[in-house]
TIDOVEX-282097 format. One record per residue: residue in one letter; x, y, z of N, C-alpha, C in turn. Coordinates in steps of 0.1 Angstrom, whole numbers, plus 5000, padded with zeros to 4 digits. Each point is the difference from the previous one (the first is absolute). Layout:
AXYZXYZXYZ ...
end
This chain:
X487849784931501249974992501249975009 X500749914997501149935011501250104996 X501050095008500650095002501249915009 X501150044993501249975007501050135009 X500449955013500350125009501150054994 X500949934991501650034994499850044987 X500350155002500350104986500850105001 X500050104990501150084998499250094991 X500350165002499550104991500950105006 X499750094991500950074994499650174996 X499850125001499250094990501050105003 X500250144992501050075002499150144990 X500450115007499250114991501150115001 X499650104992501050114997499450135003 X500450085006499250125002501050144997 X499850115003500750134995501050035010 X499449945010500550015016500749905005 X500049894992501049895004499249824995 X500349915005499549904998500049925010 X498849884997499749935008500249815002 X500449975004500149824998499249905011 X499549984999499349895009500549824996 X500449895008500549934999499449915010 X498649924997499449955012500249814996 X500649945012500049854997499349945011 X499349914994498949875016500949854999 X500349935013499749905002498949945008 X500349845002498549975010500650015011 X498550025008500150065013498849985005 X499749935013498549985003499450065004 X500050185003499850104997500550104992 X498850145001500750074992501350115012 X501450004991501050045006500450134994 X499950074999500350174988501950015010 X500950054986500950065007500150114989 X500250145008500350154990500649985001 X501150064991501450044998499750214994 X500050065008499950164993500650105000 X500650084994500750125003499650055012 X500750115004499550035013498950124997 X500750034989498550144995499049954997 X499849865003498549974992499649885007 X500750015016499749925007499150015007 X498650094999498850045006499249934991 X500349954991499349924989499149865006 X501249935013499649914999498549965007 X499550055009498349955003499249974987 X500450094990499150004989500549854988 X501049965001500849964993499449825007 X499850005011499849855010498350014997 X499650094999498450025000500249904981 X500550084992499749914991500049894997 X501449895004500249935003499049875009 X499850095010498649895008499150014991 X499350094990499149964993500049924988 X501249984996500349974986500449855004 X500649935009500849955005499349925012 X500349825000499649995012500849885010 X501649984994501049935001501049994995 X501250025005501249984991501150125010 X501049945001501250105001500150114990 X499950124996499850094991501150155004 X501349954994500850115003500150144987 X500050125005499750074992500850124999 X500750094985500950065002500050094994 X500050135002499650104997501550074995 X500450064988501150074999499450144993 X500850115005499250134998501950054997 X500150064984500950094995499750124995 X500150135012499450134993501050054987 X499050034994500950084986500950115004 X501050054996501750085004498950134996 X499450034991499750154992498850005013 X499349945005498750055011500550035012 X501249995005500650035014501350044993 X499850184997500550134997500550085009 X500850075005499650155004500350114993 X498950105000500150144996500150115009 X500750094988499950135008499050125003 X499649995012499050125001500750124995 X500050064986500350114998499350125004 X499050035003499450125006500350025015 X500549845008500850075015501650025001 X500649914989501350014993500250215000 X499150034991500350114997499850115013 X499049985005499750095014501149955008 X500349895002501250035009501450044998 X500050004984501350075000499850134998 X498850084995499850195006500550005015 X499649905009500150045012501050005006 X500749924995501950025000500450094999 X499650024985500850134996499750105008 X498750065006499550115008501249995015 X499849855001501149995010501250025002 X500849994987501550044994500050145004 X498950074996500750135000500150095015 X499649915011499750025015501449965003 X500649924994501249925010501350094994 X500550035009501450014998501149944991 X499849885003501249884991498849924999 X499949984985498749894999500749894989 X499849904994500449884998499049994987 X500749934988498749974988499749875005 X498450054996499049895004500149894991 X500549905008500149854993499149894992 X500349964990498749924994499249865008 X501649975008499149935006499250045010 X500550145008499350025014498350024992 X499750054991498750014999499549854996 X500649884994499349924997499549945011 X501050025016500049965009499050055011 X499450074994498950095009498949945000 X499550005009498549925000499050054992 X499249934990499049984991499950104985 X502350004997500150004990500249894990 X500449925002499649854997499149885001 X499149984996498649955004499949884994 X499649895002500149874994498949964989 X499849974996499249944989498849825006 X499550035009499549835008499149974989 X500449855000498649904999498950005001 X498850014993498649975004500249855007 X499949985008500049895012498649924998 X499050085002498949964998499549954985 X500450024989500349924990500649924993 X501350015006500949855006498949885007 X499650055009499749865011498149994986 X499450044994499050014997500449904987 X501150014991500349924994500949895005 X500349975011500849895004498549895001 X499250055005499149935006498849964986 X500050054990499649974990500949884993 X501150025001501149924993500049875008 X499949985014499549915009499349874994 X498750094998499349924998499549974988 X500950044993500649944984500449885006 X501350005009501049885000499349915008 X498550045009499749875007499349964985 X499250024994499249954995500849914988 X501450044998500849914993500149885004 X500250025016500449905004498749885005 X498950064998498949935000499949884990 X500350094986499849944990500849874994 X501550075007501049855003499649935004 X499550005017499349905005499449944994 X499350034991498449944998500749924991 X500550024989501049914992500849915005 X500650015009500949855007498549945005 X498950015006499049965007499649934986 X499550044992499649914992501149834997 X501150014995501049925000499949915014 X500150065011499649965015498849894998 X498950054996498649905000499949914990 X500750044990500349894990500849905003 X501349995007500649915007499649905012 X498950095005499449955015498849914987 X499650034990498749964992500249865003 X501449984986500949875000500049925012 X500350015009500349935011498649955006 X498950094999498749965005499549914992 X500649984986499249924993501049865003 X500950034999501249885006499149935011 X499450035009499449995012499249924997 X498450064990498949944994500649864996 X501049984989500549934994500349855011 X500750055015500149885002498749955014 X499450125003498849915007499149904990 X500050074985499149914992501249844997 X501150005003500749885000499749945015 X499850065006500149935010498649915004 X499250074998498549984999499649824993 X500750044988500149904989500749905007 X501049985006501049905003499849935015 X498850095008499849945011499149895002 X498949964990499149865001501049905003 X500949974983501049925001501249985011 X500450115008500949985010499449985012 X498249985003499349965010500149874998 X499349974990499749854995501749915003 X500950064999501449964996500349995019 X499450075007500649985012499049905005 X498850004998498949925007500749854993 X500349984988500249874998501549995009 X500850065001501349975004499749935022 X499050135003499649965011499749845000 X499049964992499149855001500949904998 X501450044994500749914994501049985017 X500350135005500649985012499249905010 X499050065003498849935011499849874995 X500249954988499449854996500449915010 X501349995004500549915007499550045017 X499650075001499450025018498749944996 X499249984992498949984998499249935009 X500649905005498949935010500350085010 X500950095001499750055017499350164997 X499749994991499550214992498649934993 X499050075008498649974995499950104988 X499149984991499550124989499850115005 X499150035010499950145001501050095003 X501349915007500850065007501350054986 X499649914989500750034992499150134992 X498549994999499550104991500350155010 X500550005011500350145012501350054994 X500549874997501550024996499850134985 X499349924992500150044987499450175002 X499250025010499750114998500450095007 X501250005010500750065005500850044990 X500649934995500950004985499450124992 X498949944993499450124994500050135007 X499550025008500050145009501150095003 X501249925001501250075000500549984991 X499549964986500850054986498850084994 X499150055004498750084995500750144996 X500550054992500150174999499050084992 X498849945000499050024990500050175004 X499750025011499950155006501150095002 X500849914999501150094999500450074985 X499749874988500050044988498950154995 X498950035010498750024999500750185003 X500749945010500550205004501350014996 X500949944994500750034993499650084985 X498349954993500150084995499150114997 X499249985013499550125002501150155005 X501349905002500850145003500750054991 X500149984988500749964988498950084991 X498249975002499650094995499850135008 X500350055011500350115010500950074993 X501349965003501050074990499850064986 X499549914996499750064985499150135001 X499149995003498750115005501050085007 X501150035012500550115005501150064993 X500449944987501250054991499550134992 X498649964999499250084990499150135007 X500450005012499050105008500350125001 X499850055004500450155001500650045012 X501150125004500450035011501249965005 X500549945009501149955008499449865003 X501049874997499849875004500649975001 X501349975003501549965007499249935005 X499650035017499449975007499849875003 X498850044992498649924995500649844996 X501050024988500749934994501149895012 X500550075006501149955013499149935005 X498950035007499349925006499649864995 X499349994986499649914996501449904991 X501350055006500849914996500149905013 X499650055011500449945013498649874997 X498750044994499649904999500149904995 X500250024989500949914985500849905011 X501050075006501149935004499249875011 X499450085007498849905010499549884991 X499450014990499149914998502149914988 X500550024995501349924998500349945011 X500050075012500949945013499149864999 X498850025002498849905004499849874993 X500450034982500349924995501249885000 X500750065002501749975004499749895013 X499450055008500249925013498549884996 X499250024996499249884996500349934991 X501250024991500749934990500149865000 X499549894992500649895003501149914992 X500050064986500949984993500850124995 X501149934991500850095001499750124982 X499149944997499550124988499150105009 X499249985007499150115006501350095007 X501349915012500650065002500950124989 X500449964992500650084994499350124990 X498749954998498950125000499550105010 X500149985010500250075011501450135004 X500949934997500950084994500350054996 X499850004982499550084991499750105002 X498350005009499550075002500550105011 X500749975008500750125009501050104993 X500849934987500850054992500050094995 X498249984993499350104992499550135013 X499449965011499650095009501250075008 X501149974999500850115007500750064987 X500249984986500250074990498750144999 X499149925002499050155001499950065011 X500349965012499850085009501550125001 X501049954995501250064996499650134989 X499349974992500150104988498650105007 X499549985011498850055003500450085011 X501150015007500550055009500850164994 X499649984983499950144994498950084998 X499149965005498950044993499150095010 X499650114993499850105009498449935006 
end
């Protein structure tokens, strides 16, 4: 299935302990490029986070963004009342040693070490649902892909058949623009005639032919034309694949263009570059 590197996804979850947002976007990229973006508490995430990525993934700039809001009521403090209380007996026991003793203040005990104790995070079920939610958002963004990819091969379809369309014009129109140059030749040579023996004119005529011949070129034009089609439909990663076989397209156009002898083949030749850098443009998405 043809998969486009440019998307956008989105997933967001809610928990007791706070909430989560993932915000992952791809452009093309002729590799695959990962950029985290992660809190710092959940910045041990990332080996596991690139691990997914290279599996799921096998090109594209793919920036990724992790926002982590802990909930106000899960990061508490409480009062240890059972050391709250023992330490103020021990005051008191103390008061009654001292000479001039002082009432014990509410803050000096809150201020005592591990009468105030914090309320932490399960950390470990933070980062266990980040990473679930993850790969919610890659696989959204899979699915994007795959949706512009289709539109992608549908557009590249058109233009292949644009292609078909004018090698079979061209095919059709070259007897006549042979015959049309051979007579234009004989009509030139008539007047050298006694100094141009026949055979030298039948060498003539078939030089002619040979450098207006695109029979072969028409031949892999569309065998590459049926290439394409067969690699739109394949499975995996074809960018590639596809880039490559634009560079041939463009070869066997060039080929045509410079054997041109009139000015319809020329301008079908051009055409045809029109159509092959339109796809090789929309293919320079494609994963």
């Amino acid at each position: 299935m043809t998969r486009s590197m440019t998307a956008f996804a989105r997933q967001e979850a809610q928990h007791s302990w706070g909430s989560l947002i993932w915000e992952v976007r791809s452009v093309n990229h002729r590799y695959l490029e990962p950029h985290l973006r992660l809190p710092e508490s959940l910045r041990d995430l990332e080996g596991n986070l690139r691990e997914t990525l290279r599996k799921k993934l096998s090109r594209g700039k793919v920036e990724c963004t992790l926002r982590f809001v802990p909930e106000a009521k899960a990061q508490t403090m409480t009062v240890n009342e059972g050391f709250a209380r023992e330490l103020i007996e021990a005051a008191n026991q103390v008061e009654g040693l001292l000479p001039v003793s002082k009432p014990l203040d509410t803050m000096d005990i809150l201020r005592w070490p591990g009468v105030l104790q914090d309320t932490k995070l399960d950390m470990d079920a933070v980062k266990k649902a980040a990473l679930e939610l993850f790969h919610k958002a890659i696989d959204e963004m899979i699915e994007n892909r795959g949706r512009e990819g289709v539109e992608l091969a549908a557009l590249i379809d058109q233009r292949l058949d644009s292609i078909a369309a004018i090698v079979v014009d061209v095919r059709s129109k070259l007897p006549g623009i042979l015959q049309a140059q051979r007579d234009n030749l004989k009509n030139r040579l008539e007047e050298l005639k006694d100094d141009l023996d026949e055979g030298r004119l039948e060498q003539e005529m078939v030089i002619l032919a040979q450098k207006a011949d695109v029979d072969e070129e028409m031949d892999r034009l569309n065998t590459h034309v049926l290439e394409v089609k067969r690699v739109l439909k394949s499975k995996g990663p074809i960018g590639r694949r596809l880039d490559f076989l634009m560079q041939e397209l463009n070869r066997e156009a060039n080929t045509l263009s410079s054997k041109s002898i009139v000015s319809d083949t020329t301008q079908d030749a051009v055409e045809l570059k029109v159509l092959i850098e339109q796809m090789r443009e929309q293919i320079q998405n494609i994963e």
